[in-house]
N, C-alpha and C positions, 0 to 999 in steps of 0.2 A: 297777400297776407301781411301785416302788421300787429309785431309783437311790441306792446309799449311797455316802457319801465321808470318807473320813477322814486327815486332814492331818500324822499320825505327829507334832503340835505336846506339847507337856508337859501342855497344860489337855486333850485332846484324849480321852485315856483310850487303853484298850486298843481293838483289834483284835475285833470276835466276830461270829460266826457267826450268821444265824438261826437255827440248829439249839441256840443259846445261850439266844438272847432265847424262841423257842416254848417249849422245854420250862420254863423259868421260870415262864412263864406257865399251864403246864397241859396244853399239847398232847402230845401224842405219836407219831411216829415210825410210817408209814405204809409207807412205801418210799422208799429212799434207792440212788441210786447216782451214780457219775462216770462223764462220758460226753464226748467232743471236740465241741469245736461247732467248727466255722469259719464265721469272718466275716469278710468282705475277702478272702478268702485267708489270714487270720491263723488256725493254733487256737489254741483254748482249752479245758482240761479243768476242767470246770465241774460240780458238783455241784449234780442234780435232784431234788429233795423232795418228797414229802408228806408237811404234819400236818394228824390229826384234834383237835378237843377239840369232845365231844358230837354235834351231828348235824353239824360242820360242817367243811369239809377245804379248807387251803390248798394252793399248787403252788407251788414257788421252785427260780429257776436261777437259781445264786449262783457267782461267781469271785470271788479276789483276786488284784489287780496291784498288786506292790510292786519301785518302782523300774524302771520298764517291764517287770517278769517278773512269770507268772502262777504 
């Protein structure tokens, strides 16, 4: 599990996606879609991934919350 956090500060850099950082890296794009989760009672529509590179395949359910909005 990886929880990211990024503090919108000047040294801070941009904003990106893991669908940024995999394919940089070599992976490629498995299945992807957006789907609501609810938690608390709260949704969130959250983007579900897979990438492959070679025999190997990750799984990532990613949101952005900016400014208390998703």
């Amino acid at each position: 599990m990886y929880i990211g956090y990024h503090d919108g500060g000047p040294d801070s850099g941009p904003i990106h996606s893991p669908s940024t950082v995999c394919r940089e890296e070599g992976w490629h794009v498995v299945a992807e879609q957006t789907r609501p989760l609810d938690i608390a009672g709260q949704r969130f529509d959250v983007v579900q991934s897979v990438y492959a590179k070679g025999g190997d395949q990750e799984f990532f359910i990613y949101w952005y919350q900016v400014k208390g909005r998703c």
